[in-house]
MIRO-333233 format. One line per 5 residues: their letters; for each residue x, y, z of C-alpha. Coordinates in nm, 4 decimals, decimal comma, always signed. Example, Ala and Ser with C-alpha at 12.3 -4.5 7.8 and 13.67 -1.06 7.14 Angstrom:
! MIRO-333233
as) +1,2300:-0,4500:+0,7800  +1,3670:-0,1060:+0,7140
! end
This chain:
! MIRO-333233
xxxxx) +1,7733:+0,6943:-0,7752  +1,8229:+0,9893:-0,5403  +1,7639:+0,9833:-0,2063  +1,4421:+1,0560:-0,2265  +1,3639:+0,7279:-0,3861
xxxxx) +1,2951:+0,8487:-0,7140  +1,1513:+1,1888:-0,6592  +1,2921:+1,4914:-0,7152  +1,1686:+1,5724:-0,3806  +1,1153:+1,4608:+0,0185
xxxxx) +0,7975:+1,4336:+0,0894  +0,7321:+1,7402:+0,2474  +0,7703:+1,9379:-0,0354  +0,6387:+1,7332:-0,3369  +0,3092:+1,8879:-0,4719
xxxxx) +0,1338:+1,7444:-0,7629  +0,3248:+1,7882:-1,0563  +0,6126:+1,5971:-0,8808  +0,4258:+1,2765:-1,0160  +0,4278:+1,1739:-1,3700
xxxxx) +0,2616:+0,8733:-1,4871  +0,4562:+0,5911:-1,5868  +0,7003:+0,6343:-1,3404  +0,7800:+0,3580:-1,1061  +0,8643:+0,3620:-0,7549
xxxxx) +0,9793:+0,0937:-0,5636  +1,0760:+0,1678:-0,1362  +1,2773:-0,0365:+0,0837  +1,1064:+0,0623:+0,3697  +0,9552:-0,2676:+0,5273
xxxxx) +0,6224:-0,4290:+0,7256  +0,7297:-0,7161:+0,9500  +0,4161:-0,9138:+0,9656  +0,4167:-1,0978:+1,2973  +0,1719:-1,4221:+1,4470
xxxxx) +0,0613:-1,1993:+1,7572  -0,0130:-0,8905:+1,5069  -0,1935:-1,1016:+1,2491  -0,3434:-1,2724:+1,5904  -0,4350:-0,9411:+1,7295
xxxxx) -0,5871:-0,8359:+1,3941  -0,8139:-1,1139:+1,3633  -0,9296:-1,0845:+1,6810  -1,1116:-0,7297:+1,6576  -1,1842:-0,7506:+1,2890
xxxxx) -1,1953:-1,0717:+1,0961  -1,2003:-1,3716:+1,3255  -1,1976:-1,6215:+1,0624  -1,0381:-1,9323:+1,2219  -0,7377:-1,9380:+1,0015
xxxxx) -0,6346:-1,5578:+1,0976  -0,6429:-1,6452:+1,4785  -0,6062:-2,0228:+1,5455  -0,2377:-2,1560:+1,4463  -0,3327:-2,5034:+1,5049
xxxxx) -0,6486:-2,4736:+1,3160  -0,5148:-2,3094:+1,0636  -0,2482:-2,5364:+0,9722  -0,5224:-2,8344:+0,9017  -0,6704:-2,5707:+0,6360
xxxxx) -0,6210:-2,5199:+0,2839  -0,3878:-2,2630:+0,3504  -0,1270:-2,5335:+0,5796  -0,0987:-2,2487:+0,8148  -0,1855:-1,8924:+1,0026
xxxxx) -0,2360:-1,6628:+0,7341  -0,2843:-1,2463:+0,7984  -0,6634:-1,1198:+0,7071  -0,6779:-0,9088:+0,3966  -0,8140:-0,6238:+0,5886
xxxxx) -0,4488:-0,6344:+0,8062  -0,2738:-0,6796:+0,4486  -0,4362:-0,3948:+0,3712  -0,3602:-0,1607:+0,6511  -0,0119:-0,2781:+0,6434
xxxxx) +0,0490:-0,1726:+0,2210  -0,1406:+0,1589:+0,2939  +0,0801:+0,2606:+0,5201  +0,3878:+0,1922:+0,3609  +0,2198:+0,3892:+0,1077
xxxxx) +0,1459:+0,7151:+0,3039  +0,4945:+0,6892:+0,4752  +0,6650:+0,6572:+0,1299  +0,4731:+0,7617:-0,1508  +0,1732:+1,0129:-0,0696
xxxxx) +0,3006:+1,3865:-0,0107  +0,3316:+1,5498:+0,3636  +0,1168:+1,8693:+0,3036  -0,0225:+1,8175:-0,0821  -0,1999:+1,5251:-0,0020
xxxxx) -0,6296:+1,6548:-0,0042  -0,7389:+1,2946:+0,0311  -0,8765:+1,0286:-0,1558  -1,1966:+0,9400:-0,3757  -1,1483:+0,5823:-0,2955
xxxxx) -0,9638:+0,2632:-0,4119  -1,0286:+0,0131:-0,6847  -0,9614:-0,3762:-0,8186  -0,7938:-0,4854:-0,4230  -0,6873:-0,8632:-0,5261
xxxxx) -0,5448:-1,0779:-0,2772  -0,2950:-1,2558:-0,4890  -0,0869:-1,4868:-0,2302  -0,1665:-1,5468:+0,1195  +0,0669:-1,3215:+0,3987
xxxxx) +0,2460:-1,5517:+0,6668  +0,3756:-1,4777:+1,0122  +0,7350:-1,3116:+0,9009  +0,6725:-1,1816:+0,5736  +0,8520:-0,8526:+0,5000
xxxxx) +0,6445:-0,6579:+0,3064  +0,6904:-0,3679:+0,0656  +0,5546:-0,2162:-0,2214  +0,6084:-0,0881:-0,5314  +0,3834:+0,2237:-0,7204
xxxxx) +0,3485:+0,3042:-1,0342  +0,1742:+0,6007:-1,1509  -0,1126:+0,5608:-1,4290  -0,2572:+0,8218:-1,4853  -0,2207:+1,2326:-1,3310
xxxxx) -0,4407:+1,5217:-1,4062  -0,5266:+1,8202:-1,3547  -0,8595:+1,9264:-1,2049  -1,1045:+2,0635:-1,4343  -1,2943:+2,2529:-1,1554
xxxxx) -1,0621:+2,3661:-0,9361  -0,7176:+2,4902:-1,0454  -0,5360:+2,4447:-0,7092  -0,4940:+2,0424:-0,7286  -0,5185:+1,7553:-0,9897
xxxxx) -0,5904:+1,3919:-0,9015  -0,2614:+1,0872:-0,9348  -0,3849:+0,7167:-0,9897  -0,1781:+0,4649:-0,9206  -0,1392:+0,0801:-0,9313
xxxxx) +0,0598:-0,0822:-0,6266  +0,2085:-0,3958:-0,5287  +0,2493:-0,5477:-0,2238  +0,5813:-0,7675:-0,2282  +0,6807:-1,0499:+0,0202
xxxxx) +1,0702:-1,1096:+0,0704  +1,0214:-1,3739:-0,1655  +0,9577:-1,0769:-0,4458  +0,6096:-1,2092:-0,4593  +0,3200:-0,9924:-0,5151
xxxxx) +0,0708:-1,0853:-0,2608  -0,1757:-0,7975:-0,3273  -0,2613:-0,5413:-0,5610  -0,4866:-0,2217:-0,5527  -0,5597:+0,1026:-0,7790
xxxxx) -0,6037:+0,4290:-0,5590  -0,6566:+0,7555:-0,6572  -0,5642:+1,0689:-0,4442  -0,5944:+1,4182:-0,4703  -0,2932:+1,6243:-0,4702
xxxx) -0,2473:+1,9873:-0,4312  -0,0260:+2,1688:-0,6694  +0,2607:+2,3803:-0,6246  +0,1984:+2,7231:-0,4691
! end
């Protein structure tokens, strides 16, 4: 790998047909998942006892605080806009598809995630982008994948 982390180009200056499906991209770049942030979380959005009471939480079937999906979430898509989505190319985003919640995320976790491109093409309306689906993991430390989701985005393409 290069040092753009698989791409033949930063971020700023990938366009569309810099992704190709089947490839597979896989970034270092980390979310430290803490009690207070999975605390704080809960608190505004999904106050489920076992996102915001550690004692509580530890008598439930999960044996512990665990981090709402929502925050899960929020934490994989932006490692994914930081790493994978382009600066300027980027028009947005139809929606996402099949989120699974696979393991539960702890106070701690270091999470990261790997993309791999299914499917790219170019639009049949409007010849100035093209859409890129892709399937992404979320990964603990422990190389776990803790969550999945399919997203599609629409990309510009190259002036």
């Amino acid at each position: 790998m290069n040092s753009f982390t698989g791409f033949s180009a930063p971020r700023a200056d990938r366009y569309f047909e810099d992704y190709q499906a089947g490839a597979v991209y896989e970034f270092p770049e980390t979310a430290l998942v803490s009690e207070e942030d999975i605390i704080r979380f809960a608190k505004e959005f999904d106050s489920q006892y076992f996102h915001i009471d550690p004692v509580a939480a530890a008598h439930s079937v999960y044996k512990g605080l665990i981090a709402s999906g929502g925050h899960t979430v929020a934490l994989a898509f932006r490692l994914y806009i930081r790493n994978f989505l382009p600066e300027k190319a980027s028009l947005g985003s139809p929606g996402m598809d099949e989120v699974r919640w696979l393991k539960p995320v702890r106070p701690a976790d270091a999470l990261r995630i790997r993309a791999t491109i299914i499917e790219t093409r170019p639009s049949q309306s409007k010849n100035d982008r093209g859409s890129v689906r892709t399937f992404v993991e979320t990964i603990n430390q422990q190389h776990e994948v803790v969550m999945i989701f399919t997203i599609t985005n629409i990309m510009a393409r190259h002036p």
